[in-house]
N, C-alpha and C positions, 0 to 999 in steps of 0.2 A: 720170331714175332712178325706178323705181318703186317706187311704198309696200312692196309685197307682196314684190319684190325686198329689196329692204333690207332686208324684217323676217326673209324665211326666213334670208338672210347673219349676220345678229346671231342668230339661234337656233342655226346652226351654230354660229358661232366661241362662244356658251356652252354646246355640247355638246363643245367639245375641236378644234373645224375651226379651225386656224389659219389655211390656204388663206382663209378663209372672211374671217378677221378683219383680215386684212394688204388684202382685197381693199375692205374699209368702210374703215379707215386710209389707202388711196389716193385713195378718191373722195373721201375730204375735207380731204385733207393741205392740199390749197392754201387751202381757206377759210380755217382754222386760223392757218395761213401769214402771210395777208394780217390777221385779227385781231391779232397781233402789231405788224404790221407799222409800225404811227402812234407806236407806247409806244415801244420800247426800239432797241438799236442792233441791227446786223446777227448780231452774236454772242451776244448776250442770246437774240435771236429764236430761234436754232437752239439753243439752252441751253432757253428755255421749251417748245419743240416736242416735243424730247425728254423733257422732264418731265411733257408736257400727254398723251403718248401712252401714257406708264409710268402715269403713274396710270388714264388708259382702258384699259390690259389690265389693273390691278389691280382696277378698277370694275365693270367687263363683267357679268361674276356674278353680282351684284346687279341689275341693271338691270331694273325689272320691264315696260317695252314702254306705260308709261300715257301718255308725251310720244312724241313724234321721237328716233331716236339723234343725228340734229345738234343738238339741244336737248339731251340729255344731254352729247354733246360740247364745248358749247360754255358751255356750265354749271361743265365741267371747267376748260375753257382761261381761263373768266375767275377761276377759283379758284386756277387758277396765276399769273394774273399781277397778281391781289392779294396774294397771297404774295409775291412778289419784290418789287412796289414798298412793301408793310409791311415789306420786310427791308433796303430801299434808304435808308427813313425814319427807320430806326432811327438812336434819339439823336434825330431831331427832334423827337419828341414821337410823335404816336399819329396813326397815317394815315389820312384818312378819305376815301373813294372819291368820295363829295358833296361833297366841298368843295377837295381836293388834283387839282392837274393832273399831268401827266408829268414837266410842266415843273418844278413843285416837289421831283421824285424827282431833280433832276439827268439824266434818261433822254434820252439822243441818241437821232436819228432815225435812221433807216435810211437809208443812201447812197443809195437809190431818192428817197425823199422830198427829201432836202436837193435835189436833182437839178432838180425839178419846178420851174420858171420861172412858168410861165402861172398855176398856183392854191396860189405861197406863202403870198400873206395868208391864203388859206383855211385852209389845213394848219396855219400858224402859229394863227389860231385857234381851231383845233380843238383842237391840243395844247396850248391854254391853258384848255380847259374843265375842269372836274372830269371826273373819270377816269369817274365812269358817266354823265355827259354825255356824252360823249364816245363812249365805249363805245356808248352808244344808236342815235346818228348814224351812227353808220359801220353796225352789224350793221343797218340798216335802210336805207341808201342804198347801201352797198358790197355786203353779205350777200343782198338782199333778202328779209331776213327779215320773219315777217309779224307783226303787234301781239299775236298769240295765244303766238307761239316766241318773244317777247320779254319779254312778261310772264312767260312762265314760266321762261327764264333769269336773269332781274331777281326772281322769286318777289314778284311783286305784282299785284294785277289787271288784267285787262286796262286797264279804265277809265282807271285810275291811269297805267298805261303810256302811253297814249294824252296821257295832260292833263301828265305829261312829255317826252313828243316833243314837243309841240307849245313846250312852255317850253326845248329845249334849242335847237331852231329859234331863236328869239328871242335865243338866248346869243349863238348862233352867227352871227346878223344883226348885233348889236349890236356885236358885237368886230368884223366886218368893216365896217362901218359907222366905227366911230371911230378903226381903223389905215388908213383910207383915206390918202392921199397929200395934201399940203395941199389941192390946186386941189379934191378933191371927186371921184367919180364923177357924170356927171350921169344918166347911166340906175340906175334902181333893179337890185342885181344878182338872177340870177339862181342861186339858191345850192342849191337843190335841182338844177338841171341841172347845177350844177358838181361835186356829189357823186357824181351818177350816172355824170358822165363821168370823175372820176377812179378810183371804183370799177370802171367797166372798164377805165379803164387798168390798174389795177392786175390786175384780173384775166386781161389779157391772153399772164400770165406773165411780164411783166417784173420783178414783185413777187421 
């Protein structure tokens, strides 16, 4: 996809070209998709998709071209789906994305995930991180987003970005590490190849 492609399409559909705008909404429906896809159940998903798209034709207009439109979009997408697990929290007190997991939301998986045999532990704890731990891990193993469009969906510096990925890594070792099965793994796992490779599974459309 190219830059220059992308940018004249988003100048159309905020001149009025909807052709223009339906055709950015396609290339990246599946990302979005797959975003969803760790958090909530299968109909949630398709509930926040359609929320997450209503508010980018509402935003459009605005958008002044200084980031990425996937960085604008997915700036969106995680602003919807802090909304829904702050609306899922509610009564439990006050939801905080650093320190609450999905899991704490009550949020089922998607039939895709429950499905996955070969890397439950992993899934499992994944969706036991805090929600922008979480969040982090996937848009950067699944997404292959780069530490610049992630800091700037996170709205914090790169640096900072960076000395968090590296601390969610560690979450994420550490809980695979201690739901291990009694006898032990005795090879150290390999958790960054196992993100990559379920990020293409997922990508593969089966999402």
């Amino acid at each position: 996809m190219a830059k220059r492609d992308e940018r004249e399409l988003l100048q159309r559909w905020q001149a009025g070209d909807a052709e223009a705008g339906n055709e950015l909404v396609i290339r990246h429906f599946d990302a979005v998709r797959l975003f969803f896809l760790n958090a909530v159940s299968d109909r949630e998903r398709e509930d926040l998709l359609q929320e997450t798209f209503k508010r980018v034709v509402a935003a459009v207009g605005t958008f002044e071209g200084r980031s990425s439109f996937r960085t604008f979009l997915f700036v969106i997408a995680r602003r919807t789906l802090y909304d829904h697990l702050r609306q899922r929290y509610r009564g439990k007190g006050q939801f905080d994305e650093m320190t609450h997991s999905v899991v704490d939301q009550g949020a089922s998986p998607s039939h895709l995930v429950t499905q996955i045999e070969s890397h439950r532990r992993l899934l499992q704890c994944l969706r036991g991180l805090p929600v922008q731990t979480k969040e982090l891990l996937e848009l950067y193993y699944w997404q292959d987003m780069t530490g610049n469009e992630l800091a700037e969906i996170q709205g914090i510096p790169e640096r900072t970005l960076r000395s968090r990925l590296g601390t969610a890594r560690k979450a994420l070792r550490d809980c695979f590490v201690r739901c291990a099965p009694a006898a032990g793994d005795a090879d150290e796992p390999d958790l960054e190849g196992a993100l990559r490779e379920l990020g293409e599974f997922f990508r593969t459309g089966r999402g």
